[in-house]
N, C-alpha and C positions, 0 to 999 in steps of 0.2 A: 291368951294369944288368939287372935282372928281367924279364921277358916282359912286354910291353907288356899293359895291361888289356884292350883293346879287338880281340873278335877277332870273325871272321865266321863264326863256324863253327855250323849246326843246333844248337840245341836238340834232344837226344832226347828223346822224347815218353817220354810214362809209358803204357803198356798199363793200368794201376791205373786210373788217372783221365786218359781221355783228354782232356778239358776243360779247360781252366785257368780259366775264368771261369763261372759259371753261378749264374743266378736263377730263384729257382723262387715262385711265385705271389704275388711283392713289391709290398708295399702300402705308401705312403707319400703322408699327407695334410699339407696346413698350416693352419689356421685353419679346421679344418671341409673345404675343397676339396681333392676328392684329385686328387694329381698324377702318381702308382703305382699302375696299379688293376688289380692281378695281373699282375705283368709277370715273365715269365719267356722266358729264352732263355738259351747255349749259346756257347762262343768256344773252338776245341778251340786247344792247343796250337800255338803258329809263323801262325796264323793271323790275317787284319787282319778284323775287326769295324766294321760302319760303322753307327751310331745314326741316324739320320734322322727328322725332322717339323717341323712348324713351331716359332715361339720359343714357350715356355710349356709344351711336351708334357711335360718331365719328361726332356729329353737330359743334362744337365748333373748333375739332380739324380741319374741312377742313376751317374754318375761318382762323386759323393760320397759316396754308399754303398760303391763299391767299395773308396774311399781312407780310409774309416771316418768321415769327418768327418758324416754323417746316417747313422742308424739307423731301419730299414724298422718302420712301426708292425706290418707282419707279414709272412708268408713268412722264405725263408733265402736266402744270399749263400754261397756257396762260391767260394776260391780257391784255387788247386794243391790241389786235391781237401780243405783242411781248410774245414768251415763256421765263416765269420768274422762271422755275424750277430751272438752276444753276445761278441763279443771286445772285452776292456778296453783301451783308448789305449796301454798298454804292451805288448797284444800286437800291436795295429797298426802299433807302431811295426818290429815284426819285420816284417810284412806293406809295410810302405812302404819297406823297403830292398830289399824284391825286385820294387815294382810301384811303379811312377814316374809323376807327371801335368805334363804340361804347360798351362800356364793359359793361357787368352787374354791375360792380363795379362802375362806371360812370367815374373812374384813372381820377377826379377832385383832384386840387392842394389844398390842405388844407388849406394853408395858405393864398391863393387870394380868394378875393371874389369873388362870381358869374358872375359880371360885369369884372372882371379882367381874370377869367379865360373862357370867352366866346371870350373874345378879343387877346386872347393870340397868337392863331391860325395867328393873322393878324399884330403881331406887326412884325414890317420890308419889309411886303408885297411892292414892288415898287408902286407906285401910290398914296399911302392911307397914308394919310393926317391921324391927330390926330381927328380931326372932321368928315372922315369918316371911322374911326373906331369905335368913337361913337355911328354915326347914325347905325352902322352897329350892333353893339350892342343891342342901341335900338329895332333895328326892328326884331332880334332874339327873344331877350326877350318877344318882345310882342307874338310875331309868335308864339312861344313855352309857353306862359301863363306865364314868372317865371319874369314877369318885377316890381313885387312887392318887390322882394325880392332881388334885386342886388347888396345891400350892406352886402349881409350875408354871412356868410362863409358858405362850404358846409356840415360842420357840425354841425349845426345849421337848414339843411334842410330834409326831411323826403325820405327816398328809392325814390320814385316815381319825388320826385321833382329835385332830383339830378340827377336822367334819362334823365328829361325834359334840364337841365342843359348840362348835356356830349350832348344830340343832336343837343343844340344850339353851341357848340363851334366845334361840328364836323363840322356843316351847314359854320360856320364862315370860316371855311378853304376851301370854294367854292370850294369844291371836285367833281368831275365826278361821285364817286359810294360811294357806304356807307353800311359798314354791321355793323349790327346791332345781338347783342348775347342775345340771351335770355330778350329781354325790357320788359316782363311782369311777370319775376319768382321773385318772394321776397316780391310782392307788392299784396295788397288785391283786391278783386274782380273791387270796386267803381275807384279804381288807374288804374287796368288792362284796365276798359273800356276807361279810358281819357287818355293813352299813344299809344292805338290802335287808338283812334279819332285823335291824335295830329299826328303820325306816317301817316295814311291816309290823314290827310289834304298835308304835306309835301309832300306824293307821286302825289295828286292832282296839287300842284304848282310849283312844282319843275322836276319833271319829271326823277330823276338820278334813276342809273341803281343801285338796290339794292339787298343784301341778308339779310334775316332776318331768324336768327335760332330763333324757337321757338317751345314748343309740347302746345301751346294753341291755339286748333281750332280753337276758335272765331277769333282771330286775324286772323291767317293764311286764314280762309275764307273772311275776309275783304280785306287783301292786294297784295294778291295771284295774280298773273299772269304764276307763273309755279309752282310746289312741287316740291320736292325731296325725298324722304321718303328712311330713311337710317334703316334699318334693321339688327342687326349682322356686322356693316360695310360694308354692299353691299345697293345699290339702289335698290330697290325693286319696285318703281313707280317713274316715271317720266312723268309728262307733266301736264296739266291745272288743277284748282280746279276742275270743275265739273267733273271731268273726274275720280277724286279723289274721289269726292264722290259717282258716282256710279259704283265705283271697286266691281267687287263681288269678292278681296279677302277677306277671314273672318278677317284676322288679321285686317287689313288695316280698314275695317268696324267695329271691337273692339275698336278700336286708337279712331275711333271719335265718339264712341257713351262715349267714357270717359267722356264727358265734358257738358252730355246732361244736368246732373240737376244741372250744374252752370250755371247763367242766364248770357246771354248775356251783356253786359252795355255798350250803346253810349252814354257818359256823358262828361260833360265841367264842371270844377272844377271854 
């Protein structure tokens, strides 16, 4: 059997382009109202990126841009250093086997089971044997907690576990980057804290260059290696957590005292 896909090993960085993600003065309206109103920022290589603002700022929408499905009425979008702003569907499709998204929806195949749709990602891969897509299976599953349940469909499984599901078959597609949309909105406090534990473990072992949209502090404080804080469609903070938290803008300082009297939870289910 072939060396297992799945390994944990650094990403080495490119000296060339040390960014792997980067927007430079992106502008994106819909019916008149803009939603992108010069939005630029910066996600170097192996590093986790955390989008933040209220619903409506426009978190979700610079995901879509990234994955090609919306096109910036102006500015550029760069990934691994190529700019993919006029890139055709067929070149995105190159670009979306090496950067993977996780939906809030978890867009799990209804009719495969768990095990089937974790492995999906890897049927026809050149090298990989029927046995190591198993094992490859396997050791998502376990990775991700959902290895009890691999003969279920996915509905048959609860918001939180079907998250846990979409991360394991995004991970199967041994992607370079991975964003992640809102992983903690649907699901109750006790869920919230074991998809932020499970999401940190990953960034512990794995090392890929990530974006996570989310407006739940807690997490955002756990995974954080830069912010974004999108306000009205404009960035209004950019750079490190701490640096985040001792903004003395009042807004900025309002956003995160939202969350003070929901209790934290680093939980294993």
């Amino acid at each position: 059997m072939s060396e297992i896909l799945i390994s944990v090993d650094t990403p080495l960085a490119s000296s060339e382009f040390p960014h792997y993600f980067e927007f430079r003065a992106v502008c994106k309206g819909f019916d008149g109202r803009p939603v992108l109103d010069n939005v630029s920022f910066t996600v170097k290589r192996g590093e986790t990126c955390v989008i933040m603002g209220r619903s409506g700022v426009g978190k979700s929408v610079s995901l879509k841009h990234i994955m090609g499905f919306l096109k910036p009425d102006s500015g550029r979008i760069f990934i691994d250093g190529q700019d993919v702003t006029d890139f055709s569907e067929k070149q995105f499709a190159e670009i979306r086997r090496k950067v993977t998204m996780v939906f809030q929806s978890g867009a799990l195949f209804d009719s495969l089971t768990v095990a089937d749709n974790i492995a999906f990602p890897m049927d026809g891969q050149p090298g990989l044997a029927a046995d190591d897509i198993d094992a490859n299976v396997d050791k998502l599953a376990h990775l991700l907690e959902v290895d009890q349940v691999l003969d279920k469909l996915p509905g048959q499984l609860s918001t939180g576990m079907r998250r846990a599901v979409a991360i394991a078959r995004a991970l199967a597609q041994n992607p370079e980057a991975i964003l992640y949309d809102e992983p903690t909105t649907m699901v109750d406090p006790i869920m919230a804290g074991h998809m932020g534990s499970l999401i940190l473990r990953l960034k512990n072992a794995f090392h890929k260059t990530s974006i996570v949209v989310t407006h739940d502090t807690h997490l955002a404080k756990r995974l954080a290696d830069t912010v974004v804080f999108l306000q009205d469609g404009t960035v209004t903070f950019f750079g490190s957590w701490p640096d985040f938290e001792n903004s003395n803008d009042r807004f900025l300082q309002n956003f995160l005292k939202q969350d003070e009297l929901i209790p934290e939870l680093d939980v294993t289910l």
